[in-house]
N, C-alpha and C positions, 0 to 999 in steps of 0.2 A: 504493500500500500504506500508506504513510506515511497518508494521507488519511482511508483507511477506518478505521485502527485510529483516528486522533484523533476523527473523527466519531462512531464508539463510544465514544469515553469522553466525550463530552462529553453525552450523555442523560442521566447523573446516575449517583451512587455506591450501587447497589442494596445497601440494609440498614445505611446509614449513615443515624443519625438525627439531628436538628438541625447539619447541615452548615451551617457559616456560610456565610449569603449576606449578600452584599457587592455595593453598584451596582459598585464596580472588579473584583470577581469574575469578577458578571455579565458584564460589558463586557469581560472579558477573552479569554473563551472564547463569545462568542456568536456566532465567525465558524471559515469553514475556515480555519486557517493552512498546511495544508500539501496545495497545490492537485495535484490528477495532472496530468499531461502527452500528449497526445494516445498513443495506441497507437504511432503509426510510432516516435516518438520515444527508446520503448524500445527498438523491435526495432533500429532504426538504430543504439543505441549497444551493444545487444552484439553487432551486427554488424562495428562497430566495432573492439570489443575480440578479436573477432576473428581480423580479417585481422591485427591488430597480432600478434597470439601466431601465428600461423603466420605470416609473413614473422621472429619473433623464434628460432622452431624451424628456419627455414629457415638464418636467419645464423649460429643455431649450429653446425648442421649446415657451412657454412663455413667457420669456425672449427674446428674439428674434423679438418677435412679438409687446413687450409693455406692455404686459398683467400683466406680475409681475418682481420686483423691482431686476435689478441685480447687487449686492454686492461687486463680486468678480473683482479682477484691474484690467483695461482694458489698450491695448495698444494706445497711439498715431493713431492720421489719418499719422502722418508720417514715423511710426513704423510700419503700415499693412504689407511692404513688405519683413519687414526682417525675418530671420530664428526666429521661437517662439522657447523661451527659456524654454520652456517644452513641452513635448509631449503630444499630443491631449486628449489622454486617463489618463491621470495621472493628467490632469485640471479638465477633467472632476469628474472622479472620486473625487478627494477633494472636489468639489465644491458641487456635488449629493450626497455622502455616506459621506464623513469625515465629514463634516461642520456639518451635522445635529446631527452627536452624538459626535462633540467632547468636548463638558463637563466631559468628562470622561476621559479624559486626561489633562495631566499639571494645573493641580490643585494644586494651591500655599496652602505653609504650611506655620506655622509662628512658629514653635518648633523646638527642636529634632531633629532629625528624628530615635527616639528609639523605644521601645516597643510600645507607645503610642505617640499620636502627635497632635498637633489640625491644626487645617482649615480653611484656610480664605473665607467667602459663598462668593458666586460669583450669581451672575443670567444674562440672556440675554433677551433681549426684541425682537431681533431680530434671531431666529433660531438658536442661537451659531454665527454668525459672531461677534458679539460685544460682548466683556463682562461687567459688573460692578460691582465694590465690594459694599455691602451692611453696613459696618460698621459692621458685624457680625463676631463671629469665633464661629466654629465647634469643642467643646472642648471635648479630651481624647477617641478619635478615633483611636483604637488598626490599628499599622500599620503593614500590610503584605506583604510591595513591597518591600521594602527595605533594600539594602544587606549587612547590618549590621550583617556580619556570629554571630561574637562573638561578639558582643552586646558592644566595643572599641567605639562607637559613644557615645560617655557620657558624663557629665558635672558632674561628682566627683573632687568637688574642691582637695582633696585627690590626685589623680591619675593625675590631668593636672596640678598640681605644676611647674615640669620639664618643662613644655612646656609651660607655663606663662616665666616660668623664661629665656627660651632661646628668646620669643618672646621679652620681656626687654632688651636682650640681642641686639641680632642682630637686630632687627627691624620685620616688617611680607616681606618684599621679600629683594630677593640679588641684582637685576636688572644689572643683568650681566651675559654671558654666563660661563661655567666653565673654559673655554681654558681662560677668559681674568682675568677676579677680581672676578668672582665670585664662586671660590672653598675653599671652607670651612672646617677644619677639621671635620666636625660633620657630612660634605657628607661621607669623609673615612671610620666612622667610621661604620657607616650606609652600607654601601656598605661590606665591611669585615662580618660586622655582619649578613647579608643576605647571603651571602657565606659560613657561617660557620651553620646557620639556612639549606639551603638548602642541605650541603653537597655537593660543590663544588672548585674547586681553586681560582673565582674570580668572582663578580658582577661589574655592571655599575647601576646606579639608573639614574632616567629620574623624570620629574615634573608635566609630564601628561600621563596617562595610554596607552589612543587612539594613540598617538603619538610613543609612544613608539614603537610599531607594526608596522603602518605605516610610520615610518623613519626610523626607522631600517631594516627593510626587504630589500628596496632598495638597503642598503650598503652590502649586505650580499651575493644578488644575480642580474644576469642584464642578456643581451644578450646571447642568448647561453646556460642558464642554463634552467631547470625543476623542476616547484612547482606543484606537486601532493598534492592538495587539499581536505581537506573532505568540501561535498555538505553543510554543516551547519556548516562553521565555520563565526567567527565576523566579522561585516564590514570590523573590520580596520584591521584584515588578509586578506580580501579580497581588500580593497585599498593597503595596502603595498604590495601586489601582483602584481598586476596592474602598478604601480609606478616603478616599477622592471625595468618593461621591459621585463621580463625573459617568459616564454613559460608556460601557465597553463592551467594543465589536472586537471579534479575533478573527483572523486569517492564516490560512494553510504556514506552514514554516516554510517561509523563505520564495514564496509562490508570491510572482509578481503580480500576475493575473489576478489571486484572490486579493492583494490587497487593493490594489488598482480598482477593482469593481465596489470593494467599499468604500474607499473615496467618493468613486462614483457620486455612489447612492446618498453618500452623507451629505455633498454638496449640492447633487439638486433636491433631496426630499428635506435636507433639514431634520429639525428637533423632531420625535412623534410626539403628534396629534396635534401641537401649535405650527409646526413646520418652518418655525423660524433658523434662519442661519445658527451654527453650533458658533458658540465666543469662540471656542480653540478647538484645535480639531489636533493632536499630538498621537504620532507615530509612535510605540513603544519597541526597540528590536536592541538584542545582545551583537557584538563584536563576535565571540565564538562562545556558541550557543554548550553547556558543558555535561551533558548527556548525550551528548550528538556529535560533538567535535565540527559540526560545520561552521565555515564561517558566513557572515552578513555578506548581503548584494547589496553592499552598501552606494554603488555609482548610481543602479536604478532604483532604488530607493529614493535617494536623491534628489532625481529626476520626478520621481511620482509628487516627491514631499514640495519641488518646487509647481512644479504643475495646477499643483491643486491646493498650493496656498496652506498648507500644512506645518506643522512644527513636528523635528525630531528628535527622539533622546534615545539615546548611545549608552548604554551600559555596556564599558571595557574590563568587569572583573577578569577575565581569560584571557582577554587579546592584549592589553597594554602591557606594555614591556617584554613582551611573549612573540608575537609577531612583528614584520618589518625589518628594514633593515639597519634600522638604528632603534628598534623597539617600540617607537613610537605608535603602537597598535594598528589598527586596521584602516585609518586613515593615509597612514602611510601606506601601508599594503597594497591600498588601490591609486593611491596617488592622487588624493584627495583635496580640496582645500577643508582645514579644520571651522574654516568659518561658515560652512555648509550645514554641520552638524550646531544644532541651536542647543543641547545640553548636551554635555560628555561627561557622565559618569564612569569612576572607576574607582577599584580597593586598591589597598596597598599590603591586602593579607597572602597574594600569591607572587607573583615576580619581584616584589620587593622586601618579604621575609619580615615583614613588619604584620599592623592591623590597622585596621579604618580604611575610610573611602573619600572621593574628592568627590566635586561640580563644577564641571569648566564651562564656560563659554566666553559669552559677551560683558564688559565688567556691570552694565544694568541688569542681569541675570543674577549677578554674584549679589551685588549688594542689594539685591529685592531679598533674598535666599537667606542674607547673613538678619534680618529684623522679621520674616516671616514661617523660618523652617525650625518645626519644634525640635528638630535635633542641636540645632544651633543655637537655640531659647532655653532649652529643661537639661540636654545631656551636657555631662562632663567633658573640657577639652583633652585632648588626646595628650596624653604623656608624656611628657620632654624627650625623655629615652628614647620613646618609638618615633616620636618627632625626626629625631637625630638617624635613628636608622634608617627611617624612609630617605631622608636628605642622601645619606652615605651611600646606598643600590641607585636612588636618581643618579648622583652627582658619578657613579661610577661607569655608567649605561650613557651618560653624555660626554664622559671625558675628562669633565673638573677635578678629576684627582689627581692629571698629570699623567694615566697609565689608559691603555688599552683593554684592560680586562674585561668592561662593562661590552663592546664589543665582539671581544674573544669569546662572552658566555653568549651570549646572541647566537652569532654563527653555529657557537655549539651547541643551541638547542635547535636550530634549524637542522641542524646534519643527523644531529639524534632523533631529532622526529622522521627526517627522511628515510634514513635505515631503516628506523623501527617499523613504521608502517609497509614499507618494500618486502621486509624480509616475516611478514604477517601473510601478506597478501600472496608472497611466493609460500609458504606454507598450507596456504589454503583455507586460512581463516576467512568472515566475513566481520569485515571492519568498518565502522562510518567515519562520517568525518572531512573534511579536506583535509591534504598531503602540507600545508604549513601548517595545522593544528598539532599542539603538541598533547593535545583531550583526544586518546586513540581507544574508542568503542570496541571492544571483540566480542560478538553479539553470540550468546549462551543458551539464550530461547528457552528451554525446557529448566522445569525449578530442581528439578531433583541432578540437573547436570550444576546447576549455578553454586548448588550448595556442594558439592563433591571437587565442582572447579577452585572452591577458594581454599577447603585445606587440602589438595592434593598441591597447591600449592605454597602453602604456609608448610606442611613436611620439606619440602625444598627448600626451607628457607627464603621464599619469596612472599613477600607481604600485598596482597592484591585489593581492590577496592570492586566488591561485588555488587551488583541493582537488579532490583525486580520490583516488581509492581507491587505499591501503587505508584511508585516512581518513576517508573516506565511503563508502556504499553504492556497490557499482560503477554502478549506474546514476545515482546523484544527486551527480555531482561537480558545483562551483560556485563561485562566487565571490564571494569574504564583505568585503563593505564592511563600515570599523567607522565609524561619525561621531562627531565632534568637536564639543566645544563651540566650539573653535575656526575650524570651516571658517565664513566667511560666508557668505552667500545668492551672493553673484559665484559661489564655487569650486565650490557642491554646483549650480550652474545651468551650469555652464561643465560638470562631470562629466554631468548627465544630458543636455545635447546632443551633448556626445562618445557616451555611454549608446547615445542614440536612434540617432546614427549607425552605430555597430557592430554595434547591433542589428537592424538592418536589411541590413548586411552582412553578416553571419553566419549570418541569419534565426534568432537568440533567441528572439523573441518569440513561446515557444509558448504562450499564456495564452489562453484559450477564454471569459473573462471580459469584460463588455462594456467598452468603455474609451473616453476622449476621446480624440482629436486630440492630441498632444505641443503642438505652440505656445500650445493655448489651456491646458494641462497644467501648460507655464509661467510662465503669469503672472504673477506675486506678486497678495500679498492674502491676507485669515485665512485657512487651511483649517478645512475644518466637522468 
């Protein structure tokens, strides 16, 4: 499904004219990224899902009767009659399908969280409801979840100097909002300096990523207006939507056409039932979308947003500092002007090994933002320290330290990604995504393969990051590697022979796609 509707949009944006093309454009969407899967495949996994929901009605049934021991919190005899605080099928389900495989999630580490990382064992005695630590760790288990783009998650006494010293300095928090005691010059500076990074007239910095989206969107738009949505964008576009108040339409992911035709509609039919013009009409869409790995068609976009009089806002949690080729996110990517994109959001919790999120644009954007957005009014400003380290990965990705590095990690998560995914695709995997995302989907489909797939890999010593629904489509659960500037050629060659081996084990490799031999797959040497 996924395939057909991408293969649709990618013929072109019927009644958009002078759509920039771009050779990176081009090249970006001139292939399928999101491949189907043989027929059995499907029917297997809701065959799957199941036998799991009736042996889950069976046990409740069980339970029910006295037969076997029920775990899960029950309410009061005084509580029967009020409204249940969660819906019937979503108890159900955690109680029957989560609980039994969730060891495979939220698994405390006690490192790092860099190239490698270790693990605190855990075991349950009871099905996964209970867990207990053993006294043991899982030591130098190559991690893969983790979005550590440019490998800025470090402990080079070298490199966090600065950031010892401002934590000396100012202490580890300000405990105070920016409007009262707690604005700093090191926020200023930090904020100009994300502005002159992006290539814009002005930022706002925020102290937490999620927040940032969902408190900000609110002040931006409310009653009356129109958020045109893509179907996979992040919760917290989807709560700071919500929260709005405002009127939201969603469109196919990444499908010019659907969004296009809602445009359409919004501009000649207006508000329902009064039909007056919308006050704002705001496009919502991510940079690289991070369950999919695709990235934004951001030139026709563009083109639509300019067309039809629209406003858009860019969430670069993924893409900034991660893509381009000075990191500069996805604007650069396509060769963009920044002054195209009317809000650019981004965090500073994955390429930059820091936490919080920014608001760039125009500087009458910023300072509407800085006196109306409740994150900037009630939350706490962000940390000296962290302040200091976002500054030190910025200032290192642009140069101002004097060294190359911030480039040398660039290029090396470009080459990392590009292996990684090459040498998937020659194995026989099916992967989404585009070839510069370093978010590399290996889609696992069937639940009982998803749960077998993450500790057949954690026994290897490889630390994986597993999804299945409700997170994703119930038939496209999967397994999302993030790569690292940091991994070397050893670790990401050491993962995809472990890869190849599981894969064969499990029988993964549903890919209909013609592919080499794995050994010669491996070789080192340029990729074309």
């Amino acid at each position: 499904w996924h395939s057909v509707l991408y293969l649709h949009s990618c013929k072109g944006t019927k009644g958009v004219k002078n759509v920039p093309q771009t050779d990176v454009s081009s090249r970006q969407f001139s292939h399928d990224t999101f491949e189907q899967p043989p027929m059995y495949v499907a029917v297997m996994t809701y065959l799957g899902y199941g036998i799991v929901t009736l042996f889950g009605y069976l046990r409740d049934f069980l339970r029910a009767v006295g037969l076997e021991k029920c775990h899960v919190a029950q309410e009061r005899e005084e509580q029967k009659d009020f409204t249940p605080l969660y819906q019937d099928f979503e108890n159900f389900y955690t109680r029957n399908l989560y609980m039994r495989v969730r060891d495979n999630w939220n698994r405390p580490i006690c490192s790092l969280p860099g190239p490698i990382f270790d693990l605190i064992e855990r075991v349950s005695d009871d099905y996964n409801w209970t867990f207990r630590f053993t006294g043991k760790t899982i030591h130098n288990v190559i991690n893969m979840g983790s979005y550590n783009y440019l490998g800025f998650a470090e402990n080079n006494e070298d490199f966090l100097k600065t950031v010892a010293d401002k934590l000396r300095q100012y202490g580890a928090g300000v405990c105070s909002t920016r409007q009262e005691i707690g604005k700093f010059a090191i926020h200023e500076e930090l904020e100009q300096l994300v502005a002159d990074f992006i290539g814009v007239e002005s930022s706002m910095i925020f102290g937490m990523g999620f927040a940032t989206n969902s408190m900000n969107i609110p002040a931006l738009v409310g009653k009356g207006c129109l958020i045109v949505s893509d179907e996979l964008n992040h919760t917290s576009l989807i709560l700071g939507a919500r929260l709005s108040g405002a009127t939201i339409r969603v469109f196919k992911h990444n499908n010019m056409h659907s969004l296009e035709k809602l445009l359409r509609e919004a501009v000649c039919s207006g508000q329902p039932r009064t039909h007056r013009p919308w006050k704002k009409i705001l496009i919502m869409v991510e940079g690289i979308y991070s369950m999919e790995g695709s990235v934004v068609r951001l030139p026709e976009i563009i083109a639509l947003k300019k067309k039809y009089k629209a406003y858009l806002y860019l969430d670069e949690a993924h893409s900034i500092g991660a893509v381009g080729p000075s990191g500069r996110g996805v604007t650069e990517l396509f060769n963009v002007n920044p002054a195209d994109v009317d809000v650019m959001m981004g965090t500073f919790t994955k390429s930059f090994g820091a936490a919080g999120g920014y608001i760039a644009g125009r500087k009458e954007l910023v300072e509407y933002l800085r006196s109306h957005s409740h994150s900037a009014v009630y939350a706490s400003a962000m940390s000296p320290a962290i302040t200091e380290q976002v500054m030190r990965a910025m200032k290192c990705i642009m140069g101002k330290d004097g060294t190359t590095e911030g480039i040398r990690r660039i290029r090396q998560l470009a080459e990392n990604t590009r292996y990684f995914r090459a040498k998937l695709k020659d194995m026989g995997f099916i992967i989404y995504g585009d070839d510069d995302s370093p978010v590399v989907p290996v889609l696992l489909y069937m639940p009982g393969k998803v749960v077998a797939f993450a500790r057949e890999m954690l026994k290897r010593k490889i630390g994986v990051v597993v999804v299945g629904f409700p997170a994703t489509p119930i038939t496209e659960a999967r397994a999302r590697f993030c790569l690292s500037a940091s991994h070397t050629r050893e670790i990401l060659d050491e993962v995809l022979q472990q890869m190849n081996e599981v894969g064969d084990l499990l029988c993964l490799k549903f890919s209909r796609r013609k592919r080499s031999a794995f050994p010669d797959a491996c070789k080192g040497g340029q990729l074309m």
